[in-house]
N, C-alpha and C positions, 0 to 999 in steps of 0.2 A: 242046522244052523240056528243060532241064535238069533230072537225076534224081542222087537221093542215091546216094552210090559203095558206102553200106552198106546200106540198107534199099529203095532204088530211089524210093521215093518222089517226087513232082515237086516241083523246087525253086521256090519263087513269094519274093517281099522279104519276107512274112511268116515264112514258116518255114526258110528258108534261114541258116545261120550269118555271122555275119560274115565279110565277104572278106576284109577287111585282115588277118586273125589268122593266123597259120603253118598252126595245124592245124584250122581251120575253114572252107578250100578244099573247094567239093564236097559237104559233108554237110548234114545237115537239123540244126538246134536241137535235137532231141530224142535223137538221136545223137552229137550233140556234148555234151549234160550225162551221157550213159552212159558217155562215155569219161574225162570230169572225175571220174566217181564212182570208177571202175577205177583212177585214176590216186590218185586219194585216198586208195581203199581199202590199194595197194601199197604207197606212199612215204606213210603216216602221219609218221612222225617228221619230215620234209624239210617236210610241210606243215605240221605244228604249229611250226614255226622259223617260216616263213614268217608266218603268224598272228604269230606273239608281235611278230617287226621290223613288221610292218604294224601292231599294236596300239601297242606303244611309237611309231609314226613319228603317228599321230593322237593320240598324249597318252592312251590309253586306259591304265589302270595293269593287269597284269597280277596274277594271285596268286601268291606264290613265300614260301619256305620260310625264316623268318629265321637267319641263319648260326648264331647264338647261343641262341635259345631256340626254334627251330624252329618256332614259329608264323607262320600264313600270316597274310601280310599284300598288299598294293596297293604294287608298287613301285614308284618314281618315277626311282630314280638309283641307283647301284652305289656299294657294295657292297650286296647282301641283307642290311640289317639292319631293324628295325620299330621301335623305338621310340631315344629320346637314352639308357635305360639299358644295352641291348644295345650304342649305338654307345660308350659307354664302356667297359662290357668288350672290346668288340674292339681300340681301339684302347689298349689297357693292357697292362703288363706287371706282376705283382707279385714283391715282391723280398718281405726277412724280413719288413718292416713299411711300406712304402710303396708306393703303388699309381702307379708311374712313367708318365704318357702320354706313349708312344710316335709320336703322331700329329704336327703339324706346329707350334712354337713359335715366339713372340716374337723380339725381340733380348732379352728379360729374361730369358728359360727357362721362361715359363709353356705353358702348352699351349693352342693358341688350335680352334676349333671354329666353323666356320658355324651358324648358329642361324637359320632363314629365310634371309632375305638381309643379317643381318648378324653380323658376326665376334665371337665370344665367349672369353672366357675356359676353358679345361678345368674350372678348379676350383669357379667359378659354375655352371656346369652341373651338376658332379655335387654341387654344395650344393642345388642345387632338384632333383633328382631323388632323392636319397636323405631329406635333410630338411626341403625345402620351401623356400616360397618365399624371397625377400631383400628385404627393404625397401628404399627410396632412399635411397641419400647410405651403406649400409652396405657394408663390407668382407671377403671372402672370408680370412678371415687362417690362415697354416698355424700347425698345434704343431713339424712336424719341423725347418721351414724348408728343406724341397725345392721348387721352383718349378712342376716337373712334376708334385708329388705331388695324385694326384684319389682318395686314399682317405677317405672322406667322417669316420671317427673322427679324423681329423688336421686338419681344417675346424673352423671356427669365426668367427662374425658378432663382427664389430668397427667401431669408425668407424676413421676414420685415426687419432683420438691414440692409439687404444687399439691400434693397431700399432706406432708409432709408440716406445709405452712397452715394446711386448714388445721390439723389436729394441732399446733401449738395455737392458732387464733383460736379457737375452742375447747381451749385444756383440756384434753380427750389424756390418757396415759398413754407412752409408747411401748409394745411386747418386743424386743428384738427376737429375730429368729435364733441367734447367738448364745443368747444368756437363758440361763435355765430359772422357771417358774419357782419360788419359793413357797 
């Protein structure tokens, strides 16, 4: 009979390591989980990577430290942020008085934002994050008249005529969706 290479022990299908594995040729189970502990104990950090890709590759959300408010949260997808108000500060930049997103825009120059699985506006977003909700059929309308501007004091609920009359009160030009750019 075959005897363990470390402890001598007799190897039988019960307590014998698996064969097919590189380093469990030869040795007992019980010798083989002392060497996984030594090898844990050493290379800590190397194992806790490995944990974290093994946890993200089953969907399990990890805890991790939000970029912006540091609070720990269950992350799903990169970058480290926890909540839609931190991902607005991150993707902003403030100038003297407008809070420019920096993040990914339109062909109009709004700032556009995945929200679940579908694509939002920048400035929608930070109207319900700073002052709540929006009803239907209403309008995100600026004071500054910057496109990319998501500072929530330059926000303001409108329908369309009541945009419609700010931009002729401030001879803004009109784009229709309709007519093509020349």
């Amino acid at each position: 009979m075959k005897k363990c290479n470390k402890c001598l022990v007799e190897l039988s299908e019960e307590n014998e390591a698996k064969k097919n594995k590189k380093y469990g040729r030869g040795i007992c189970k019980k010798c083989r989980s002392k060497d996984v502990m030594e090898y844990q104990k050493k290379n800590v950090d190397s194992v806790r990577k490995r944990h974290k890709k093994w946890r993200r590759s089953k969907g399990i959300g990890c805890e991790y430290p939000c970029i912006i408010c540091e609070k720990e949260f269950k992350r799903r997808s990169s970058p480290h942020l926890c909540s839609d108000k931190c991902r607005l500060f991150y993707y902003m930049k403030k100038t003297e008085d407008c809070w420019i997103w920096i993040g990914g825009v339109n062909r109009y120059g709004y700032g556009k934002v995945m929200k679940g699985n579908m694509t939002t506006v920048a400035s929608r977003l930070s109207y319900t994050v700073f002052k709540g909700d929006i009803k239907e059929g209403m309008f995100v309308c600026h004071t500054c008249d910057t496109p990319s501007c998501i500072n929530p004091d330059h926000l303001w609920l409108g329908t369309h005529q009541d945009n419609m009359d700010d931009m002729v009160r401030k001879n803004r030009q009109y784009r229709s969706k309709n007519k093509k750019d020349k």
